[in-house]
N, C-alpha and C positions, 0 to 999 in steps of 0.2 A: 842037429837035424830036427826041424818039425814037421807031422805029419797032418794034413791035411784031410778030413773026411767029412762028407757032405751027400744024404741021401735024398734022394730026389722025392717027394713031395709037392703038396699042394703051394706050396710056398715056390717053388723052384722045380722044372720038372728034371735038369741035368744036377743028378750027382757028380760027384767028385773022390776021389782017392790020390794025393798026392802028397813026396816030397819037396820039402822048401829047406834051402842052407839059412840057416837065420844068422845076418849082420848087425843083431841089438837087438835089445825087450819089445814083446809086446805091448804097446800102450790101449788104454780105452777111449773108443774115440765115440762121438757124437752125430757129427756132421761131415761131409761129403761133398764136394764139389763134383759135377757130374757134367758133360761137354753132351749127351748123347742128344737132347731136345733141344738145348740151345748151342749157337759154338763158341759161346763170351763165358759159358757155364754157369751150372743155380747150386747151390748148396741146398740137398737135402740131408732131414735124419737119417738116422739109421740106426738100427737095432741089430741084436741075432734073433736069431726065429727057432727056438728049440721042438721039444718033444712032448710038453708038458702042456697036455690039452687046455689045462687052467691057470695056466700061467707061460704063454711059450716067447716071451720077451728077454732076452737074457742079453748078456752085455758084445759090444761091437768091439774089437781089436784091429789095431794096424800094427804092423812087424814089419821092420826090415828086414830082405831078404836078399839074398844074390841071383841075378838075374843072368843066365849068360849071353843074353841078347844085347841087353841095357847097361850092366854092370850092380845097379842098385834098383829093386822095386820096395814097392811099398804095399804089403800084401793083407786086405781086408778080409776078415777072417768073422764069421760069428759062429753060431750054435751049429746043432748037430742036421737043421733044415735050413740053413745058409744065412743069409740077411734080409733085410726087410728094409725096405725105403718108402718114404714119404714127405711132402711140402707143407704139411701144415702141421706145425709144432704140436696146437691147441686139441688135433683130432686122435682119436684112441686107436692106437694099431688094431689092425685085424686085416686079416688073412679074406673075410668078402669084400674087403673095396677095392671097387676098382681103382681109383686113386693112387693105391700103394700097390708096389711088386716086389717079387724078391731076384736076388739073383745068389748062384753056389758061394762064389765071393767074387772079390777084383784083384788086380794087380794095379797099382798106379805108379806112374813115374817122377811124382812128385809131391815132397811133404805138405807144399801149399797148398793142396785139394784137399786136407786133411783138419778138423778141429777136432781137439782131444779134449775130454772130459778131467 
């Protein structure tokens, strides 16, 4: 069983509390394919968004998990203020661009939206 927890901040304003049945390891992942702005999809980063006012970058996770809707999701997990996306490799995370957003995490339904570090 893993539990999921995710408090709402400036990064994300909906928190989270939940459990997930886990079907395999967490992996570290990088990148994200994302359908919301385009419906061909873009691959952004992604980060976790921690608590650590000078340092809140920490690493991004996907797990399998059982879904009972789907059967298998693919469940995007970061730090303790959720995740952090953005389009441009070269530019420095942070929490004032507008540019970048976070969300608590995702559910995906498939590995291909997924590049792992």
């Amino acid at each position: 069983m893993m539990i999921l927890e995710v408090e709402s901040s400036a990064n994300c304003e909906e928190g989270i509390f939940a459990r997930f049945k886990e079907a395999g390891p967490a992996r570290a992942i990088g990148q994200i394919r994302l359908f919301d702005r385009n419906p061909a999809g873009e691959w952004y980063w992604v980060t976790g968004w921690g608590n650590d006012p000078g340092m809140p970058v920490c690493p991004a996770h996907a797990q399998p998990v059982e879904d009972s809707g789907a059967g298998l999701a693919y469940l995007v997990f970061g730090g303790i203020y959720g995740l952090r996306f953005k389009s441009d490799r070269d530019e420095p995370w942070s929490i004032d661009n507008p540019e970048q957003w976070g969300e608590s995490y995702l559910a995906l339904s498939s590995e291909r939206d997924l590049r792992y570090l």
